[in-house]
C-alpha positions in Angstrom: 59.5 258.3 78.2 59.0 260.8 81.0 57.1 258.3 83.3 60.1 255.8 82.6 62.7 258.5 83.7 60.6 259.3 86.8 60.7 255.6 87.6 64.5 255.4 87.0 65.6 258.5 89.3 63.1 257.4 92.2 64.6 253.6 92.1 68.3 255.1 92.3 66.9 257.4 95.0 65.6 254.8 97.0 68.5 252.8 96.8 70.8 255.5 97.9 69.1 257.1 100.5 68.2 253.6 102.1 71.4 252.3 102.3 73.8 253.1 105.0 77.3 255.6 104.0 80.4 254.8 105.3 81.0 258.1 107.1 78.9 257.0 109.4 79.9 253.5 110.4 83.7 255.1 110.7 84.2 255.8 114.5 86.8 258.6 116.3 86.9 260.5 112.0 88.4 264.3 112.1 85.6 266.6 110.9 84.9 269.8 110.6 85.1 271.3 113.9 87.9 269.4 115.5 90.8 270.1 117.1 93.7 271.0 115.3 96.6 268.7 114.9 97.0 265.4 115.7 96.5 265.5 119.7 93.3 265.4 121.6 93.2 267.4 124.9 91.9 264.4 127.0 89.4 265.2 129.9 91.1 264.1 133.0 88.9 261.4 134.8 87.9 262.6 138.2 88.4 259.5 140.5 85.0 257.5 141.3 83.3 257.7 144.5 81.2 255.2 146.0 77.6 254.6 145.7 75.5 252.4 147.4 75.2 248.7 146.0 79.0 248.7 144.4 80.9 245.8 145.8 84.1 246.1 147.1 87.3 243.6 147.0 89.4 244.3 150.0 92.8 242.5 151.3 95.0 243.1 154.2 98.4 241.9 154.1 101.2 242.1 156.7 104.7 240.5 157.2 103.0 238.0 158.8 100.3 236.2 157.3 98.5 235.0 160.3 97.8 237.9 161.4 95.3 239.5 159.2 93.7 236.3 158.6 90.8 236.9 160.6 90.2 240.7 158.1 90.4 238.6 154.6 87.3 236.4 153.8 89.4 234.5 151.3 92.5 233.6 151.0 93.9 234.9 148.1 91.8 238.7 147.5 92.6 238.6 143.7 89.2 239.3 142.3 90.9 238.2 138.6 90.8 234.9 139.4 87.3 234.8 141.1 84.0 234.4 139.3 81.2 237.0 139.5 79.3 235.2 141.9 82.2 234.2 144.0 82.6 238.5 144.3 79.5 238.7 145.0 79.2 236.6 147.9 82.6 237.7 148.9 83.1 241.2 148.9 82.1 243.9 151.0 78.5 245.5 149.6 77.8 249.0 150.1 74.6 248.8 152.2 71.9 251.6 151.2 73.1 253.8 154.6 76.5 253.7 152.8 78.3 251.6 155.2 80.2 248.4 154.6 81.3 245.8 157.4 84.6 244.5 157.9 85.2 241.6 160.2 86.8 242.8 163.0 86.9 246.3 162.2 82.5 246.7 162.1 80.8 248.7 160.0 82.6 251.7 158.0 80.9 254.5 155.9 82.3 254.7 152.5 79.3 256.3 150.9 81.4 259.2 148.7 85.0 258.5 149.3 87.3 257.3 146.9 88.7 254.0 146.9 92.5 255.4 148.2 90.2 257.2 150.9 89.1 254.1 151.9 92.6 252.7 151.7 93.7 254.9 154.0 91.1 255.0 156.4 91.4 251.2 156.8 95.2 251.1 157.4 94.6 254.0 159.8 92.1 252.4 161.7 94.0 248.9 162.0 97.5 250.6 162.9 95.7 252.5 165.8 93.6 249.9 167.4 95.2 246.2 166.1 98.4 246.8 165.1 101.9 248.5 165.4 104.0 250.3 162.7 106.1 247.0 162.7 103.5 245.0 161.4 103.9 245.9 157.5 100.1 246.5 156.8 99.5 246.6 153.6 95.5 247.5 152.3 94.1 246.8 148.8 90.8 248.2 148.0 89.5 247.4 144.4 86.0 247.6 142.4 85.0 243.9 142.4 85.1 244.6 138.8 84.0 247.1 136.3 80.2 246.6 135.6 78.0 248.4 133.2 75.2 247.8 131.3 74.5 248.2 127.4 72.0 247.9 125.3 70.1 248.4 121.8 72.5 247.7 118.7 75.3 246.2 120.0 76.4 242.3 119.2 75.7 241.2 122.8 73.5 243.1 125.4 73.5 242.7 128.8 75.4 244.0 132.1 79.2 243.3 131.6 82.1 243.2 133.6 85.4 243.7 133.1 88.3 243.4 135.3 90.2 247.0 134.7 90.7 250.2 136.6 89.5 252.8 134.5 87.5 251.8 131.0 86.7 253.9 127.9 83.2 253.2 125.9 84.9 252.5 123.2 86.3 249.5 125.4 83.1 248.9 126.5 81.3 248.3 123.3 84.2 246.3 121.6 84.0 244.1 124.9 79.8 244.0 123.7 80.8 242.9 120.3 80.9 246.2 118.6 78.0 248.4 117.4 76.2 246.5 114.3 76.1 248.0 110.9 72.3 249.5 111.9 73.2 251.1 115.1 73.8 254.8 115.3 77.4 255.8 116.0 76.1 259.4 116.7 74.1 259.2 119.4 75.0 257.0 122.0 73.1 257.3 125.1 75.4 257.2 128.5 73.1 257.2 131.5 74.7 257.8 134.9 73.6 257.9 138.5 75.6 260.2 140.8 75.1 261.4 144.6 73.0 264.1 143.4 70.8 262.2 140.6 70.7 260.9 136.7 72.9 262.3 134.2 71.9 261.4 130.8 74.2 262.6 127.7 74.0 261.7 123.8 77.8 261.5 122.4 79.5 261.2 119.3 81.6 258.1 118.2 82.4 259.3 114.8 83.8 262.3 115.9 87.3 262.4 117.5 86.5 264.7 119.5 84.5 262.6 121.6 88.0 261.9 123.4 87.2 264.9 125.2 83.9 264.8 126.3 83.9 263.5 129.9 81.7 260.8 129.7 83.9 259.1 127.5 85.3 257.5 130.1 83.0 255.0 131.8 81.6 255.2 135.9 81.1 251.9 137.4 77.2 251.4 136.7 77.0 253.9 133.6 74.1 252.6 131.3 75.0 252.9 127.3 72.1 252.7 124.9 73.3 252.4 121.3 70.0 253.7 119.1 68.4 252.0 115.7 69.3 254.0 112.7 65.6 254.7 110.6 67.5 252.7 107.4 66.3 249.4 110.5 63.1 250.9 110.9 62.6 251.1 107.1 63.7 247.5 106.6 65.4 248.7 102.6 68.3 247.0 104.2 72.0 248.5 105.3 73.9 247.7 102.4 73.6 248.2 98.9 73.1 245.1 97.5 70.3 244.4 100.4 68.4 248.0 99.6 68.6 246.4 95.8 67.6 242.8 96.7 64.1 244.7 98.6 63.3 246.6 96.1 63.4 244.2 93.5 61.5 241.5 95.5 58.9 244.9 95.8 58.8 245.9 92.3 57.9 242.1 91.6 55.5 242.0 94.0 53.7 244.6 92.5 54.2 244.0 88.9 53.1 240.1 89.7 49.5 241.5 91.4 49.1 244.0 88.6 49.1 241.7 85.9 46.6 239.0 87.9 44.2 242.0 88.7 44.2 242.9 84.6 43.6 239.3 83.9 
């Protein structure tokens, strides 16, 4: 009777602790230690600077339309209606002396300015050597698209792109196809190359509090590595019903080479 007890309680064990509890498939939950009430003090995003290798969309405009021609190499400067590759091969690279070049204007060193720096350093530079206050010049300097890479258990890995301003990583993994059921929500890996090296930081999804944390909104480039809960490495299965449908096909396994060893 005792042995069959023992049996009982370590089969409802293993079936508990194998499977996966909701709490922690539940992303932005209020816990223990968050902030009181129902606002989050958000981290204000320090604009981006430029690093070498980012692409850059750039378009000059003017009352007249002939005249900055010769600055645009295409004719329309909307990177949402351009393919990857056409931004690619269109934009303005950030060589790895941190210059870009600009026909007409030559080379220009945007290695650590913002993109309204370089806005204004443009339109500065054409009003004072190619044009006169007259002229209208207007300058539009975009990101040829939000790129970042993630990887591990998400529903699509891979380098991504999206065409948006400023993006959150919660954004970023829906835009993956969201965390599966085995990935861990609790420590997702953002790793980011600055000017002065790689920052690497473990963050919270399932804590609302993550709102605050600076790195939950993305850099252009940031890395995101979404770790295997051990119920994966285990291979019980993430649900009940999977932990169950194991274990049975186990205990049969067992029971079945038992009996043809006693025969």
């Amino acid at each position: 009777m005792n042995k069959r007890l023992f049996f009982i309680v370590a089969f409802i064990s293993v079936l508990f602790t194998s499977c996966i509890p909701v709490k922690d498939l539940v992303y932005l939950q209020k816990k223990e230690n968050t902030t009181s009430g129902n606002t989050i003090s958000m981290v204000e995003s320090k604009p981006y600077r430029l690093q070498t290798h980012d692409i850059l969309s750039i378009t000059i405009k003017a009352s007249d339309p002939k005249l900055v021609t010769i600055f645009n190499p295409s004719t329309d400067g909307q990177p949402e209606g351009k393919s990857e590759s056409d931004l690619y091969f269109d934009g303005f690279t950030v060589d790895d002396h941190g210059n870009i070049r600009i026909p007409v204007l030559g080379e220009m060193n945007v290695m650590g300015f913002t993109l309204e720096e370089v806005r204004v350093n443009i339109e500065k530079q054409l009003l004072a050597d190619y044009f006169k206050e007259n002229a209208s010049i207007f300058v539009v300097v975009k990101l040829a698209g939000f790129r970042y890479t993630i990887n591990g258990e998400v529903g699509s890995t891979g380098t991504k792109t999206l065409f948006q301003e400023k993006v959150n990583v919660m954004e970023a993994i829906a835009n993956a196809g969201d965390i599966t059921t085995t990935g861990d929500r609790k420590t997702v890996t953002i790793i980011r190359q600055t000017p002065t090296g790689t920052e690497m930081k473990d963050i919270d999804l399932t804590n609302i509090n993550v709102m605050s944390s600076p790195y939950y909104f993305l850099q252009p480039n940031d890395y995101i590595y979404v770790k295997p809960l051990k119920q994966k490495t285990w291979g019980t299965g993430s649900t009940g019903i999977q932990s169950l449908t194991t274990i049975i096909a186990l205990l049969s396994l067992v029971t079945t080479t038992f009996l043809l060893l006693k025969k």
